[in-house]
N, C-alpha and C positions, 0 to 999 in steps of 0.2 A: 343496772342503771335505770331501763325501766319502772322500777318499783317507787323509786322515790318519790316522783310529784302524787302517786296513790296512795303513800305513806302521810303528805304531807299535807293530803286532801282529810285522809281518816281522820286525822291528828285534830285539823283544823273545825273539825263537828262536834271536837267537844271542848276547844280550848281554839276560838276563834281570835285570828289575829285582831289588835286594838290600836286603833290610832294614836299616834307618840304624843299629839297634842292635845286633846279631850278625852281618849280612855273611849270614845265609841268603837261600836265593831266595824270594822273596815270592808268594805263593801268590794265586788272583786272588780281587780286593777286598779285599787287604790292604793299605792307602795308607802308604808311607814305612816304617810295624814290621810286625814280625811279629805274630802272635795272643800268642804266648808274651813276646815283650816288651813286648807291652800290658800281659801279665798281670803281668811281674815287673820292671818299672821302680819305683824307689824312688819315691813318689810322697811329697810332704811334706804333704798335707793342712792347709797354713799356711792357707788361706783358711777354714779352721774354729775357729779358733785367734788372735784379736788381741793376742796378745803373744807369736808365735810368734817363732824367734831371727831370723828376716830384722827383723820389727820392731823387737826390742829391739838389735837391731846399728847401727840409725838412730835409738833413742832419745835426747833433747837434740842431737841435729845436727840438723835439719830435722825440721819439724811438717810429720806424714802422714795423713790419714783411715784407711791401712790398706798393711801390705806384705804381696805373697805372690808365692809362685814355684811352679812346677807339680810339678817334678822337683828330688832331691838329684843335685849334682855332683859326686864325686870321683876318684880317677885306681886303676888303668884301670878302665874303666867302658862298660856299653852307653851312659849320657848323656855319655859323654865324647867316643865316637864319634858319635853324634847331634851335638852340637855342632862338633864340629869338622866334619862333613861339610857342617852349615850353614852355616860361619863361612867356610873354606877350598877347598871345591870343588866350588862355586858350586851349592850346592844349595838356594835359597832357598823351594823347595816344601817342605823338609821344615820350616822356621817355619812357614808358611802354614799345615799340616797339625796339628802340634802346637799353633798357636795357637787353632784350630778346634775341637781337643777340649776344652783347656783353660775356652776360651769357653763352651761348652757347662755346665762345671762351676761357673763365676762367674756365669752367667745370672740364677742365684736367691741371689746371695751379696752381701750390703751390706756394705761401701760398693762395691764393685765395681759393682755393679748398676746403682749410683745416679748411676756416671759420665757426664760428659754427650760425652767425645769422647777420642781416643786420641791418644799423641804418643810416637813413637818416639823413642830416644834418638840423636842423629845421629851418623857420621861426620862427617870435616872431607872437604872434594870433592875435595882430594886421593887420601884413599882408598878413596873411593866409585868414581869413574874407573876405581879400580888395581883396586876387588874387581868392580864390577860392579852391585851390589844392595847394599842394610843391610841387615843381617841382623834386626835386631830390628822394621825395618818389617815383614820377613816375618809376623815374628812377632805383630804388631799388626795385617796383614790377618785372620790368621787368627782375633785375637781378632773383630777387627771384625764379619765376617762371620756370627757365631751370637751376639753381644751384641748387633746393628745399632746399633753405637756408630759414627761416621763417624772414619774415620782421618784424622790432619792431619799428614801429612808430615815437609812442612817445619816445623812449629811450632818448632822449635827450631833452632837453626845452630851449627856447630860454628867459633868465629871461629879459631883458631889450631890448628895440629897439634899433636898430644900424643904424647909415649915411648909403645910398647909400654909395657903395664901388668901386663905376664905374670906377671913378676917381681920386681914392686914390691911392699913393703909397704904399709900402711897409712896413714901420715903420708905416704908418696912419692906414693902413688896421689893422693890429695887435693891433694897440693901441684901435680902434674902437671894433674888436674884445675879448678883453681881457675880462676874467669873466663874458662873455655873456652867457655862456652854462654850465648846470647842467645835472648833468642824474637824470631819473627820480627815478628810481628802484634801487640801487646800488647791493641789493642781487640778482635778476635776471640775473645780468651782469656778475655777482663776477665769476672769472674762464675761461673766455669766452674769444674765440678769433673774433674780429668785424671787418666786412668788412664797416667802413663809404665812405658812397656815398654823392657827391657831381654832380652840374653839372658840373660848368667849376675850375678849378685849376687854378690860376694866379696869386698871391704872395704865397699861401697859408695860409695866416692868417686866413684864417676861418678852415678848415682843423686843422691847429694848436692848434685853440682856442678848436674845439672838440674831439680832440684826447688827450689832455691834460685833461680837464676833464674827460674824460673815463678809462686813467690810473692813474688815483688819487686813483683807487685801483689795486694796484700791480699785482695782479694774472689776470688783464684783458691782451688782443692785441690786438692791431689794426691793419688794412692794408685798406687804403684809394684808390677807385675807384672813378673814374670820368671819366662823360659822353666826357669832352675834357681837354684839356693841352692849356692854353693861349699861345702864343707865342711871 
């Protein structure tokens, strides 16, 4: 056990870890960003704000206690590069990390606060297999870890594969969405207010799709977080 952080020191002298959002070298004790893209990530301050535009984009489609997202997303972008290094190769420390700070900020923030457990939005095991990790579980440890909210996996199951959604619109994404997601436990959940984690927010169709199945039993709620807000 000893050997490791020596291992990880050698390693690092000739393949120095890189900040998720500019590609600089990362200076020590600086986890996943740099100092300077702590400082200048777009941050959306939605969780200040309940009628911020993540909320009012889910307005009349599915009853929420609360939406927010940490970061804005658009192209090109340090958050673009963060997520895609999340999403694509295989970096699922950097949700971990980002969910952690995030967490930190929702700590003192209702309804966030008020949640009684986390549930990541799933892949179908098909592409869980092919990537490795979910990315937005990542991201749901890290909230978990500074809300000590208990993360629930599997809460939700992904029953059929769905199109890339890269490049779908709005009624596409939904329609692709629709009746893709079951919960797995219903008695587990029954009672429960859930914070679902996603990465990025962008029509919301997927959000939609699993929040709708989660209150298919009435005494649940939800309140959807996410790592960004598309723009």
């Amino acid at each position: 056990m000893l050997i490791k952080p020596h291992l990880r020191d050698f390693v690092s002298l000739f393949f120095p870890p890189a900040c998720a959002g500019c590609g600089a070298v990362l200076g020590k004790g600086e986890p996943v960003i740099c100092v300077a893209c702590a400082y200048h990530l777009p941050y959306t301050h939605f969780h200040k704000d309940p009628a911020n535009r993540g909320a009012r984009q889910l307005w009349g489609r599915v009853p929420l206690e609360g939406v927010t997202a940490y970061l804005y997303f658009y192209e090109p972008s340090r958050v673009q590069n963060i997520v895609h290094l999340l999403k694509y190769r295989n970096r699922p420390d950097i949700g971990v990390a980002m969910g952690r700070k995030y967490g930190e900020v929702l700590c003192g923030t209702a309804p966030y606060s008020k949640a009684d457990c986390i549930i990541p939005v799933p892949l179908h095991p098909r592409k869980l297999r092919r990537r490795g990790y979910n990315q937005s579980a990542s991201f749901g440890q890290g909230l978990s870890v500074t809300m000590q909210k208990p993360l629930i996996e599997n809460g939700l199951r992904q029953c059929r594969p769905t199109k890339s959604q890269t490049r779908k619109g709005r009624y596409q994404r939904f329609e692709n969405s629709r009746k893709v997601f079951e919960v797995t436990d219903p008695e587990l959940l029954s009672g429960k207010h859930i914070l679902l984690v996603d990465d990025v927010l962008t029509t919301g169709a997927t959000v939609e799709a699993c929040a709708a199945a989660l209150l298919a039993d009435p005494t649940v709620r939800v309140s959807v977080v996410t790592l960004a807000h598309a723009l």
